[in-house]
Residue, then its C-alpha position, 0 to 999 in steps of 0.5 A: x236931518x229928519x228934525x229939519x225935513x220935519x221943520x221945512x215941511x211944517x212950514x209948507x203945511x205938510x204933516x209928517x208923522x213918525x214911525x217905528x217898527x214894530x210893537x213886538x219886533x226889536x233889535x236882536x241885543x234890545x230884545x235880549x232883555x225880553x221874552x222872546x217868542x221860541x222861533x227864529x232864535x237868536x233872530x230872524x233874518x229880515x224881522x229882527x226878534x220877537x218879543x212876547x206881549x206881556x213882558x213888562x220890559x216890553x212895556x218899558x221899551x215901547x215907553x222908552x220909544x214913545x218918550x225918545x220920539x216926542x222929545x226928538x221929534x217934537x214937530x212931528x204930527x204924530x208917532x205910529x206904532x206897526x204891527x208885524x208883517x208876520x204873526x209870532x205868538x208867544x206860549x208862556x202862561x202870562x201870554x196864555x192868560x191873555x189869549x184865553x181872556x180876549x179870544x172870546x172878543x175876537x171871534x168877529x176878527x177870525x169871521x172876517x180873515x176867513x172871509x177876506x183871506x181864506x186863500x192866504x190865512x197864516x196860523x195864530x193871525x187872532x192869537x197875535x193880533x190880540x197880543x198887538x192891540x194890548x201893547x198899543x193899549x199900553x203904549x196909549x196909557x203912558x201917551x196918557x200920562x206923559x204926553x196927552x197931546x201926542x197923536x197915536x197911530x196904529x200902522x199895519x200890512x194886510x190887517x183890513x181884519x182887524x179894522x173893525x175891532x180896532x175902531x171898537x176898542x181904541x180912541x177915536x183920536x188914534x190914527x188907522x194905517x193899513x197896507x193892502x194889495x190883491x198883490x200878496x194879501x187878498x188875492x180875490x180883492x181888498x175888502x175896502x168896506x172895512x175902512x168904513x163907518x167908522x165915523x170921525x176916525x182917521x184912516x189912510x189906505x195904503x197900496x204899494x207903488x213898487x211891491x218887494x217881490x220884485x226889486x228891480x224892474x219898474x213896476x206897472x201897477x194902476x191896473x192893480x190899484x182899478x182892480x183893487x178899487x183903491x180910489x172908488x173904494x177909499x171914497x165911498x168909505x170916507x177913508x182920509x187919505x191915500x199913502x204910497x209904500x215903496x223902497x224905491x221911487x225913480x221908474x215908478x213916477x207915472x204910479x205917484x202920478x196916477x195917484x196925485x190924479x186918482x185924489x181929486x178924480x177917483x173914478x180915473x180908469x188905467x185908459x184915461x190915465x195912461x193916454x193922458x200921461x203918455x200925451x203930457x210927458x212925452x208929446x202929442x206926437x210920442x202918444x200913441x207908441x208910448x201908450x201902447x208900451x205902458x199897456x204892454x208893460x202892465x199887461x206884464x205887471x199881471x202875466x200869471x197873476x200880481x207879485x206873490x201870486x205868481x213865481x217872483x224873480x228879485x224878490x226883497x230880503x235875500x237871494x232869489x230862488x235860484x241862489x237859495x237852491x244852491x246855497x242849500x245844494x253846497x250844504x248837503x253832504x256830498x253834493x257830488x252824487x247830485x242834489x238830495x236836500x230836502x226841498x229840491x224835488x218840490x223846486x223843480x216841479x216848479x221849473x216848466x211853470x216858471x220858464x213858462x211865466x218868465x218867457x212871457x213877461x220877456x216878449x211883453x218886455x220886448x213889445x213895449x221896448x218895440x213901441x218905445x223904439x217907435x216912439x224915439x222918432x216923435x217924442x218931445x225934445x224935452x222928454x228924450x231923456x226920460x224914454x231913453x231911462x225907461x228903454x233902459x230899464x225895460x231892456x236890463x229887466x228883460x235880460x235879467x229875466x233871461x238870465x233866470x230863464x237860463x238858470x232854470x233850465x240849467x237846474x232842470x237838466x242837471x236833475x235830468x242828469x241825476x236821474x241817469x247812473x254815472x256808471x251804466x249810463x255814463x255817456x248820456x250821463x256826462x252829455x246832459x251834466x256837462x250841457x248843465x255847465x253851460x247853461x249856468x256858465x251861460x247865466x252868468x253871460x246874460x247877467x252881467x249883460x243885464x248889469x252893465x245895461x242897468x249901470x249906462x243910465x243911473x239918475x238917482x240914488x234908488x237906481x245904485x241900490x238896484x244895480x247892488x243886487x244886479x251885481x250881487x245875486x247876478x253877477x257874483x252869484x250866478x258866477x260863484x254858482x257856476x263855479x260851483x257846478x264846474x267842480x261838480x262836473x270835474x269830479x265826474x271827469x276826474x279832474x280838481x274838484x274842490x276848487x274855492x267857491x266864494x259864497x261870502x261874496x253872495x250870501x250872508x253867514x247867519x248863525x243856525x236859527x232855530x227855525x229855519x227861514 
Protein backbone atom coordinates (compact mmCIF):
# COMPACT_ATOMS: atom_id res chain seq x y z
CA UNK A 1 0.00 0.00 0.00
CA UNK A 2 2.50 2.80 0.83
CA UNK A 3 4.82 1.36 -2.31
CA UNK A 4 1.62 2.58 -4.23
CA UNK A 5 0.90 5.76 -2.13
CA UNK A 6 4.55 6.42 -3.01
CA UNK A 7 4.33 5.76 -6.93
CA UNK A 8 0.63 8.11 -7.30
CA UNK A 9 2.38 10.58 -5.31
CA UNK A 10 5.49 10.91 -7.50
CA UNK A 11 3.60 11.27 -10.38
CA UNK A 12 1.77 14.47 -8.83
CA UNK A 13 5.44 15.79 -7.84
CA UNK A 14 4.59 15.21 -4.25
CA UNK A 15 8.09 13.95 -2.49
CA UNK A 16 7.17 11.49 0.25
CA UNK A 17 10.11 10.75 2.65
CA UNK A 18 10.23 7.51 4.92
CA UNK A 19 10.85 7.33 8.38
CA UNK A 20 11.25 5.18 11.13
CA UNK A 21 11.64 5.62 14.94
CA UNK A 22 13.95 6.01 16.45
CA UNK A 23 17.90 5.72 16.28
CA UNK A 24 18.41 4.18 20.07
CA UNK A 25 14.50 2.84 20.64
CA UNK A 26 13.49 -0.64 18.89
CA UNK A 27 11.14 -3.16 19.51
CA UNK A 28 11.14 -5.07 22.74
CA UNK A 29 12.54 -8.96 21.05
CA UNK A 30 15.12 -6.80 18.53
CA UNK A 31 16.35 -4.85 21.21
CA UNK A 32 17.06 -7.91 23.26
CA UNK A 33 20.27 -8.70 20.98
CA UNK A 34 21.63 -4.93 22.52
CA UNK A 35 22.69 -3.45 25.07
CA UNK A 36 20.07 -1.84 26.63
CA UNK A 37 19.83 1.32 28.86
CA UNK A 38 19.01 0.14 32.66
CA UNK A 39 15.76 1.78 33.01
CA UNK A 40 12.39 0.64 32.11
CA UNK A 41 13.24 -2.80 31.54
CA UNK A 42 12.14 -5.15 29.81
CA UNK A 43 10.62 -2.01 27.99
CA UNK A 44 8.81 1.07 28.27
CA UNK A 45 5.39 0.92 27.85
CA UNK A 46 4.73 3.56 25.10
CA UNK A 47 8.72 3.81 23.88
CA UNK A 48 9.58 0.36 23.01
CA UNK A 49 13.42 -0.31 24.50
CA UNK A 50 16.59 1.50 24.80
CA UNK A 51 19.29 0.68 23.48
CA UNK A 52 23.00 1.95 24.05
CA UNK A 53 24.77 4.12 21.20
CA UNK A 54 27.93 2.19 21.13
CA UNK A 55 26.88 -1.30 20.48
CA UNK A 56 27.95 -2.67 17.17
CA UNK A 57 24.73 -4.68 17.07
CA UNK A 58 23.09 -1.50 17.13
CA UNK A 59 24.92 -0.48 14.18
CA UNK A 60 24.00 -3.35 12.36
CA UNK A 61 20.34 -2.95 13.15
CA UNK A 62 20.18 0.66 12.19
CA UNK A 63 22.21 -0.68 8.73
CA UNK A 64 19.80 -3.33 8.42
CA UNK A 65 17.12 -0.65 8.55
CA UNK A 66 18.60 1.72 6.17
CA UNK A 67 19.32 -1.30 3.50
CA UNK A 68 15.21 -2.55 3.97
CA UNK A 69 13.92 0.90 3.13
CA UNK A 70 15.77 1.65 0.16
CA UNK A 71 15.28 -1.87 -1.31
CA UNK A 72 11.25 -1.53 -0.20
CA UNK A 73 10.87 1.93 -0.89
CA UNK A 74 12.73 2.76 -3.56
CA UNK A 75 10.71 6.11 -4.89
CA UNK A 76 10.53 7.21 -1.72
CA UNK A 77 12.50 10.73 -1.66
CA UNK A 78 14.29 10.20 1.22
CA UNK A 79 14.68 8.06 4.61
CA UNK A 80 14.59 10.07 8.06
CA UNK A 81 16.24 8.65 11.13
CA UNK A 82 14.26 10.30 14.78
CA UNK A 83 15.65 10.58 17.65
CA UNK A 84 13.58 9.95 21.00
CA UNK A 85 11.35 12.01 22.40
CA UNK A 86 13.11 11.15 25.65
CA UNK A 87 16.47 11.15 26.61
CA UNK A 88 17.90 7.59 27.80
CA UNK A 89 21.79 7.22 28.57
CA UNK A 90 23.48 4.24 28.85
CA UNK A 91 26.34 3.99 31.78
CA UNK A 92 28.60 1.04 30.14
CA UNK A 93 32.46 2.22 29.70
CA UNK A 94 32.24 2.28 25.81
CA UNK A 95 29.09 4.90 26.37
CA UNK A 96 31.43 6.50 28.78
CA UNK A 97 34.33 6.86 26.66
CA UNK A 98 32.20 8.41 24.11
CA UNK A 99 30.45 10.78 26.37
CA UNK A 100 33.88 12.11 27.85
CA UNK A 101 35.16 12.52 24.14
CA UNK A 102 32.34 14.79 22.97
CA UNK A 103 31.12 16.64 26.05
CA UNK A 104 33.72 19.29 25.39
CA UNK A 105 31.97 19.84 21.99
CA UNK A 106 28.88 19.90 23.23
CA UNK A 107 29.15 22.72 25.80
CA UNK A 108 27.45 25.42 22.95
CA UNK A 109 24.30 22.60 23.11
CA UNK A 110 24.08 22.73 27.30
CA UNK A 111 24.13 26.90 26.32
CA UNK A 112 21.22 26.82 24.25
CA UNK A 113 18.89 24.19 26.56
CA UNK A 114 19.50 26.31 29.50
CA UNK A 115 18.57 29.09 27.56
CA UNK A 116 15.81 27.94 25.42
CA UNK A 117 14.41 25.38 27.96
CA UNK A 118 15.06 26.14 31.46
CA UNK A 119 11.45 25.62 32.72
CA UNK A 120 11.35 22.10 31.05
CA UNK A 121 15.20 20.66 30.98
CA UNK A 122 15.32 16.77 31.46
CA UNK A 123 18.63 15.25 32.98
CA UNK A 124 21.41 13.86 30.34
CA UNK A 125 19.60 16.00 27.27
CA UNK A 126 23.77 16.72 26.33
CA UNK A 127 24.54 13.04 27.42
CA UNK A 128 22.16 11.58 24.87
CA UNK A 129 22.18 13.87 22.10
CA UNK A 130 25.75 13.15 21.78
CA UNK A 131 24.84 9.32 21.68
CA UNK A 132 21.93 10.27 18.84
CA UNK A 133 24.47 12.28 16.24
CA UNK A 134 27.03 9.44 16.55
CA UNK A 135 24.40 6.75 15.43
CA UNK A 136 23.21 8.79 12.64
CA UNK A 137 27.18 9.35 11.65
CA UNK A 138 27.20 5.65 11.63
CA UNK A 139 24.00 5.24 9.75
CA UNK A 140 25.32 8.20 7.11
CA UNK A 141 28.85 5.75 6.49
CA UNK A 142 26.89 2.73 5.54
CA UNK A 143 24.46 5.42 3.24
CA UNK A 144 28.16 6.12 1.98
CA UNK A 145 29.01 2.83 1.06
CA UNK A 146 25.83 1.32 -0.27
CA UNK A 147 23.69 3.89 -1.34
CA UNK A 148 25.27 7.13 -2.17
CA UNK A 149 22.57 8.57 -3.60
CA UNK A 150 19.83 7.97 -0.86
CA UNK A 151 18.82 11.11 0.91
CA UNK A 152 19.46 11.22 4.76
CA UNK A 153 17.46 13.07 7.10
CA UNK A 154 17.47 13.69 10.99
CA UNK A 155 13.64 13.99 12.73
CA UNK A 156 13.36 15.31 16.29
CA UNK A 157 10.85 16.68 19.01
CA UNK A 158 11.71 19.46 20.95
CA UNK A 159 15.73 19.66 19.63
CA UNK A 160 15.45 23.39 18.29
CA UNK A 161 19.23 22.83 20.62
CA UNK A 162 20.51 20.76 19.06
CA UNK A 163 20.04 22.61 15.50
CA UNK A 164 23.03 24.63 15.47
CA UNK A 165 25.59 21.50 16.29
CA UNK A 166 23.98 19.21 14.04
CA UNK A 167 24.42 21.88 10.83
CA UNK A 168 28.13 21.75 12.27
CA UNK A 169 28.70 18.49 11.93
CA UNK A 170 26.77 16.64 9.55
CA UNK A 171 26.63 16.97 5.65
CA UNK A 172 24.97 19.54 3.92
CA UNK A 173 22.72 16.99 2.06
CA UNK A 174 21.05 15.84 5.15
CA UNK A 175 17.58 16.90 6.02
CA UNK A 176 16.73 18.69 9.56
CA UNK A 177 13.05 17.98 10.94
CA UNK A 178 12.35 19.39 14.25
CA UNK A 179 8.80 19.36 16.11
CA UNK A 180 8.31 22.22 18.25
CA UNK A 181 5.40 24.08 20.37
CA UNK A 182 5.41 26.47 23.53
CA UNK A 183 2.62 23.77 24.04
CA UNK A 184 5.08 21.12 25.78
CA UNK A 185 8.61 21.91 24.79
CA UNK A 186 9.36 25.98 25.31
CA UNK A 187 6.80 27.35 27.11
CA UNK A 188 8.37 31.06 26.93
CA UNK A 189 8.21 30.52 22.74
CA UNK A 190 9.97 28.41 19.93
CA UNK A 191 13.46 29.59 19.44
CA UNK A 192 12.99 29.60 15.71
CA UNK A 193 16.29 31.77 15.15
CA UNK A 194 17.82 28.20 15.53
CA UNK A 195 16.63 27.14 12.14
CA UNK A 196 18.61 29.75 10.58
CA UNK A 197 21.95 30.51 8.87
CA UNK A 198 22.38 27.45 7.88
CA UNK A 199 22.79 28.17 4.27
CA UNK A 200 21.68 25.52 1.72
CA UNK A 201 20.46 23.31 4.58
CA UNK A 202 17.19 21.82 4.18
CA UNK A 203 15.15 22.31 7.15
CA UNK A 204 11.48 21.89 7.95
CA UNK A 205 9.54 23.27 11.12
CA UNK A 206 7.22 21.06 12.25
CA UNK A 207 4.37 22.37 14.91
CA UNK A 208 1.29 20.06 16.01
CA UNK A 209 -2.33 20.26 14.53
CA UNK A 210 -3.52 18.21 17.36
CA UNK A 211 -1.00 17.80 20.32
CA UNK A 212 -1.13 14.16 22.37
CA UNK A 213 -2.21 15.51 25.69
CA UNK A 214 -5.68 15.90 24.34
CA UNK A 215 -7.16 12.84 22.20
CA UNK A 216 -10.54 13.70 22.01
CA UNK A 217 -11.69 17.06 21.38
CA UNK A 218 -10.77 19.12 18.16
CA UNK A 219 -8.26 21.31 18.69
CA UNK A 220 -7.84 25.21 18.11
CA UNK A 221 -4.52 25.84 17.72
CA UNK A 222 -3.77 29.05 15.27
CA UNK A 223 -3.22 31.25 18.19
CA UNK A 224 -0.53 28.97 19.06
CA UNK A 225 1.04 28.73 15.79
CA UNK A 226 0.94 33.34 15.73
CA UNK A 227 2.18 33.22 19.35
CA UNK A 228 4.99 30.76 18.36
CA UNK A 229 5.78 32.71 15.26
CA UNK A 230 5.94 29.58 13.29
CA UNK A 231 5.07 31.55 9.58
CA UNK A 232 6.99 34.73 10.35
CA UNK A 233 9.73 32.80 12.14
CA UNK A 234 10.03 29.97 9.42
CA UNK A 235 10.43 32.99 6.78
CA UNK A 236 12.96 34.97 7.99
CA UNK A 237 14.90 31.88 9.00
CA UNK A 238 14.71 30.49 5.28
CA UNK A 239 13.19 27.33 6.78
CA UNK A 240 12.28 25.10 3.42
CA UNK A 241 8.75 23.99 4.40
CA UNK A 242 6.39 23.51 7.18
CA UNK A 243 4.83 19.93 8.48
CA UNK A 244 1.71 19.21 10.39
CA UNK A 245 1.98 16.30 13.18
CA UNK A 246 -1.35 14.80 14.21
CA UNK A 247 -2.86 11.38 14.94
CA UNK A 248 -5.62 12.44 14.06
CA UNK A 249 -6.96 14.89 10.92
CA UNK A 250 -11.27 15.19 10.95
CA UNK A 251 -12.13 18.44 13.27
CA UNK A 252 -8.76 19.52 12.84
CA UNK A 253 -9.21 21.09 8.91
CA UNK A 254 -9.61 24.74 9.75
CA UNK A 255 -5.80 24.08 11.50
CA UNK A 256 -4.33 22.58 7.83
CA UNK A 257 -6.13 25.13 6.25
CA UNK A 258 -4.69 27.95 8.38
CA UNK A 259 -1.47 26.30 7.47
CA UNK A 260 -2.03 25.99 3.52
CA UNK A 261 -2.88 29.70 3.88
CA UNK A 262 -0.08 31.04 6.27
CA UNK A 263 2.57 29.49 3.21
CA UNK A 264 1.85 31.77 0.78
CA UNK A 265 0.66 34.68 3.31
CA UNK A 266 2.83 34.10 6.48
CA UNK A 267 2.15 37.36 8.10
CA UNK A 268 -1.76 35.93 8.19
CA UNK A 269 -3.22 36.80 11.87
CA UNK A 270 -5.90 34.18 13.79
CA UNK A 271 -8.44 37.36 13.04
CA UNK A 272 -7.69 37.50 9.13
CA UNK A 273 -7.99 33.62 9.34
CA UNK A 274 -10.89 32.76 11.14
CA UNK A 275 -13.15 35.59 9.63
CA UNK A 276 -12.06 34.54 6.26
CA UNK A 277 -12.53 30.83 7.05
CA UNK A 278 -15.89 30.91 8.97
CA UNK A 279 -17.18 33.21 5.41
CA UNK A 280 -15.93 30.69 3.12
CA UNK A 281 -17.05 27.56 4.48
CA UNK A 282 -20.10 28.39 6.25
CA UNK A 283 -21.66 31.45 4.11
CA UNK A 284 -21.62 34.98 4.54
CA UNK A 285 -24.85 34.95 6.56
CA UNK A 286 -23.27 32.07 9.31
CA UNK A 287 -20.04 34.36 9.48
CA UNK A 288 -20.30 36.40 12.16
CA UNK A 289 -21.91 33.45 14.94
CA UNK A 290 -19.35 31.16 13.49
CA UNK A 291 -16.71 33.19 14.01
CA UNK A 292 -17.43 33.97 17.11
CA UNK A 293 -17.36 30.06 18.42
CA UNK A 294 -13.95 29.72 16.61
CA UNK A 295 -12.80 32.63 19.07
CA UNK A 296 -14.36 30.79 21.97
CA UNK A 297 -13.03 27.56 21.04
CA UNK A 298 -9.33 28.81 21.13
CA UNK A 299 -9.79 30.91 23.94
CA UNK A 300 -10.45 27.38 25.50
CA UNK A 301 -7.57 25.99 23.50
CA UNK A 302 -5.22 28.30 25.97
CA UNK A 303 -7.69 28.53 29.28
CA UNK A 304 -4.75 28.20 32.08
CA UNK A 305 -2.37 27.70 29.41
CA UNK A 306 -1.46 25.32 26.08
CA UNK A 307 -1.46 21.39 26.30
CA UNK A 308 1.36 20.18 28.92
CA UNK A 309 1.33 23.36 30.41
CA UNK A 310 -2.07 23.13 32.17
CA UNK A 311 -3.86 19.61 33.77
CA UNK A 312 -4.65 17.58 30.51
CA UNK A 313 -7.93 15.24 30.25
CA UNK A 314 -7.46 12.50 27.56
CA UNK A 315 -4.03 12.58 27.15
CA UNK A 316 -2.07 10.20 24.63
CA UNK A 317 -0.21 6.71 25.71
CA UNK A 318 -2.80 5.59 28.53
CA UNK A 319 -5.33 5.86 31.08
CA UNK A 320 -5.91 9.42 32.08
CA UNK A 321 -4.99 10.80 35.80
CA UNK A 322 -8.36 9.81 36.94
CA UNK A 323 -7.70 5.89 36.16
CA UNK A 324 -4.24 5.87 36.90
CA UNK A 325 -4.90 7.05 40.47
CA UNK A 326 -7.28 4.05 41.22
CA UNK A 327 -5.38 1.82 39.33
CA UNK A 328 -2.48 2.52 41.70
CA UNK A 329 -5.47 2.85 44.71
CA UNK A 330 -6.51 -1.13 43.82
CA UNK A 331 -2.81 -2.13 44.30
CA UNK A 332 -1.99 -0.79 47.52
CA UNK A 333 -2.43 -3.15 50.31
CA UNK A 334 -5.57 -3.00 52.04
CA UNK A 335 -7.64 -0.29 50.13
CA UNK A 336 -10.49 -0.62 52.49
CA UNK A 337 -8.77 1.82 55.27
CA UNK A 338 -8.62 4.24 52.38
CA UNK A 339 -5.91 5.46 49.78
CA UNK A 340 -2.16 5.61 51.38
CA UNK A 341 -0.03 4.87 48.08
CA UNK A 342 2.56 7.03 47.36
CA UNK A 343 1.55 9.80 45.17
CA UNK A 344 -2.00 10.21 46.50
CA UNK A 345 -1.69 13.26 48.57
CA UNK A 346 0.31 15.10 45.78
CA UNK A 347 -2.95 14.05 43.41
CA UNK A 348 -5.44 15.75 45.53
CA UNK A 349 -3.42 18.97 46.07
CA UNK A 350 -4.09 19.00 42.56
CA UNK A 351 -8.09 18.53 42.47
CA UNK A 352 -9.28 22.59 43.17
CA UNK A 353 -7.02 23.61 40.26
CA UNK A 354 -8.05 21.02 38.14
CA UNK A 355 -11.86 21.59 38.58
CA UNK A 356 -11.32 25.05 38.56
CA UNK A 357 -9.42 24.80 34.68
CA UNK A 358 -12.04 22.10 33.65
CA UNK A 359 -14.94 24.29 34.39
CA UNK A 360 -14.03 26.87 32.60
CA UNK A 361 -13.00 25.07 29.41
CA UNK A 362 -16.78 23.83 30.06
CA UNK A 363 -18.52 27.29 29.60
CA UNK A 364 -15.93 28.20 26.83
CA UNK A 365 -17.22 24.95 25.27
CA UNK A 366 -20.79 25.70 25.70
CA UNK A 367 -20.23 29.81 24.50
CA UNK A 368 -19.14 28.53 21.25
CA UNK A 369 -21.99 25.83 21.22
CA UNK A 370 -24.44 28.93 21.81
CA UNK A 371 -23.02 30.66 18.67
CA UNK A 372 -22.86 27.53 16.48
CA UNK A 373 -26.98 27.11 17.72
CA UNK A 374 -27.04 30.60 16.20
CA UNK A 375 -25.65 29.90 13.33
CA UNK A 376 -28.02 27.02 12.17
CA UNK A 377 -30.41 29.43 11.06
CA UNK A 378 -28.01 31.38 8.28
CA UNK A 379 -25.65 28.89 7.42
CA UNK A 380 -24.91 27.80 3.96
CA UNK A 381 -27.25 24.80 2.71
CA UNK A 382 -24.03 23.02 1.65
CA UNK A 383 -22.35 23.33 4.68
CA UNK A 384 -24.99 22.19 7.37
CA UNK A 385 -23.27 18.92 7.71
CA UNK A 386 -20.13 20.17 8.68
CA UNK A 387 -21.96 22.63 11.74
CA UNK A 388 -23.89 19.93 12.92
CA UNK A 389 -20.30 17.49 13.04
CA UNK A 390 -18.70 20.35 14.81
CA UNK A 391 -21.97 21.05 17.43
CA UNK A 392 -21.23 17.45 17.93
CA UNK A 393 -18.19 17.30 18.80
CA UNK A 394 -18.08 20.63 20.96
CA UNK A 395 -20.81 19.24 23.10
CA UNK A 396 -19.48 15.43 23.57
CA UNK A 397 -16.29 17.22 24.68
CA UNK A 398 -18.05 19.39 26.79
CA UNK A 399 -19.77 16.38 28.86
CA UNK A 400 -16.40 14.53 28.86
CA UNK A 401 -15.30 17.20 30.67
CA UNK A 402 -17.91 16.77 33.05
CA UNK A 403 -17.29 13.71 33.58
CA UNK A 404 -13.87 14.70 34.73
CA UNK A 405 -15.15 17.10 36.78
CA UNK A 406 -17.53 14.62 38.73
CA UNK A 407 -14.52 12.22 39.19
CA UNK A 408 -12.48 14.84 40.77
CA UNK A 409 -14.76 15.98 43.26
CA UNK A 410 -15.71 12.59 44.08
CA UNK A 411 -11.76 11.79 44.60
CA UNK A 412 -11.76 15.16 46.91
CA UNK A 413 -14.57 13.83 49.11
CA UNK A 414 -13.58 10.62 49.59
CA UNK A 415 -9.90 11.88 50.90
CA UNK A 416 -12.40 14.14 52.99
CA UNK A 417 -13.77 10.85 53.97
CA UNK A 418 -10.44 9.29 55.25
CA UNK A 419 -9.57 12.04 57.14
CA UNK A 420 -12.48 11.26 59.56
CA UNK A 421 -12.04 7.85 62.19
CA UNK A 422 -14.85 5.44 61.02
CA UNK A 423 -15.09 4.49 64.70
CA UNK A 424 -15.47 7.88 66.54
CA UNK A 425 -16.60 9.67 63.48
CA UNK A 426 -18.71 7.12 61.92
CA UNK A 427 -22.03 8.97 60.86
CA UNK A 428 -20.23 11.78 58.96
CA UNK A 429 -18.09 9.24 58.19
CA UNK A 430 -20.43 7.16 55.95
CA UNK A 431 -22.44 10.45 54.78
CA UNK A 432 -19.07 12.00 52.87
CA UNK A 433 -18.08 8.00 51.82
CA UNK A 434 -21.08 7.17 50.56
CA UNK A 435 -21.77 11.01 48.64
CA UNK A 436 -18.31 9.89 47.04
CA UNK A 437 -20.24 6.72 45.70
CA UNK A 438 -22.29 8.65 44.06
CA UNK A 439 -20.26 11.09 42.75
CA UNK A 440 -18.20 8.40 40.80
CA UNK A 441 -21.63 6.38 40.00
CA UNK A 442 -22.68 9.52 38.60
CA UNK A 443 -19.22 9.97 36.29
CA UNK A 444 -19.92 6.95 34.78
CA UNK A 445 -23.68 8.76 34.03
CA UNK A 446 -22.11 11.56 32.19
CA UNK A 447 -19.55 9.29 30.28
CA UNK A 448 -21.60 7.46 28.67
CA UNK A 449 -23.62 10.47 27.61
CA UNK A 450 -20.55 12.02 26.46
CA UNK A 451 -19.98 8.22 24.30
CA UNK A 452 -23.10 8.07 22.70
CA UNK A 453 -23.04 11.78 21.86
CA UNK A 454 -19.64 11.44 20.01
CA UNK A 455 -21.00 7.88 18.48
CA UNK A 456 -24.44 9.92 16.39
CA UNK A 457 -22.12 11.82 14.06
CA UNK A 458 -18.58 9.52 12.90
CA UNK A 459 -17.44 10.54 9.05
CA UNK A 460 -14.19 9.38 9.35
CA UNK A 461 -11.91 6.74 10.21
CA UNK A 462 -9.78 8.99 13.09
CA UNK A 463 -13.38 9.60 14.78
CA UNK A 464 -13.78 5.44 15.80
CA UNK A 465 -10.08 5.65 17.14
CA UNK A 466 -11.85 8.73 19.21
CA UNK A 467 -14.91 6.80 20.33
CA UNK A 468 -12.24 3.52 21.64
CA UNK A 469 -11.12 5.78 24.23
CA UNK A 470 -14.63 7.33 25.18
CA UNK A 471 -15.57 3.64 25.70
CA UNK A 472 -12.50 2.61 27.28
CA UNK A 473 -11.32 5.19 29.87
CA UNK A 474 -15.01 6.62 29.93
CA UNK A 475 -17.37 4.24 29.95
CA UNK A 476 -15.44 0.96 31.29
CA UNK A 477 -13.50 2.95 33.29
CA UNK A 478 -15.38 5.23 35.21
CA UNK A 479 -17.69 1.81 35.51
CA UNK A 480 -15.10 -0.43 36.75
CA UNK A 481 -13.89 2.61 39.00
CA UNK A 482 -17.24 2.76 40.57
CA UNK A 483 -17.61 -0.55 40.91
CA UNK A 484 -14.45 -0.46 42.86
CA UNK A 485 -15.46 2.34 45.42
CA UNK A 486 -18.85 0.48 45.84
CA UNK A 487 -17.04 -2.45 47.49
CA UNK A 488 -15.16 0.02 49.41
CA UNK A 489 -18.31 1.71 50.58
CA UNK A 490 -19.87 -1.81 51.59
CA UNK A 491 -17.17 -2.87 53.50
CA UNK A 492 -17.81 -0.18 55.94
CA UNK A 493 -21.82 -1.08 55.70
CA UNK A 494 -21.10 -4.58 56.29
CA UNK A 495 -22.09 -5.73 53.19
CA UNK A 496 -20.20 -8.29 50.16
CA UNK A 497 -17.13 -6.44 49.55
CA UNK A 498 -15.23 -8.23 47.21
CA UNK A 499 -17.26 -8.40 44.34
CA UNK A 500 -14.97 -8.87 40.83
CA UNK A 501 -13.64 -5.31 39.65
CA UNK A 502 -13.00 -5.93 35.75
CA UNK A 503 -9.73 -3.71 35.10
CA UNK A 504 -8.65 -5.93 32.21
CA UNK A 505 -11.37 -4.10 30.37
CA UNK A 506 -9.33 -0.81 31.00
CA UNK A 507 -5.93 -1.28 31.76
CA UNK A 508 -3.39 -3.23 30.10
CA UNK A 509 -1.32 -6.09 32.64
CA UNK A 510 2.52 -5.03 31.93
CA UNK A 511 5.25 -6.89 33.65
CA UNK A 512 6.69 -5.03 36.60
CA UNK A 513 9.19 -2.67 34.98
CA UNK A 514 12.22 -1.81 36.66
CA UNK A 515 11.21 1.86 36.64
CA UNK A 516 8.00 2.57 37.02
CA UNK A 517 6.19 4.85 34.33
Amino acid sequence: MLQRVIHYAKTRNVKVWVAVESLDEMETNMARYARRVGTFLPFNPFHGTAVCPTDPVVYEINALRFKAMVTTYPEAEGYIFWMPEHYPVCDHPEDKELLERERLNYQSVEMLIRQTRPDNMEPRMVDNSIGMVHLIQKVLAVRDQTAPKAKIGVGMWGRAFLLPMLDKVLPKDVLLVDNETSGVYTPKGVPMQLFGNMGERDRIFMHITNDDTGMIGMQFNVRLYHRDRMLEGALENHVTGQAPLGDRFRGEDHLAKYLADGTWNPHLTPDQFYHDYAQRIFGERAAAPMFQAFMALEDKEGSGGYHANKPTDMACCGPPTELRIVQKYAAQPNPYDGPTFKGWKEFVKTIPHRIEVFNEEIQLEEKALVYMKTAERTVAPGSRDELFYLENKTQAYAQMLKFFVELDRAYAQLDGAFHLDPRTQREEFLKRLGASLQQFQEAHVLARSSARTFSEVVDNVSDLGVLWRLNTYGVAGTEQLAKFMENIDNYHHGRPYLNRVEWEKVFVQFPLLTQEY
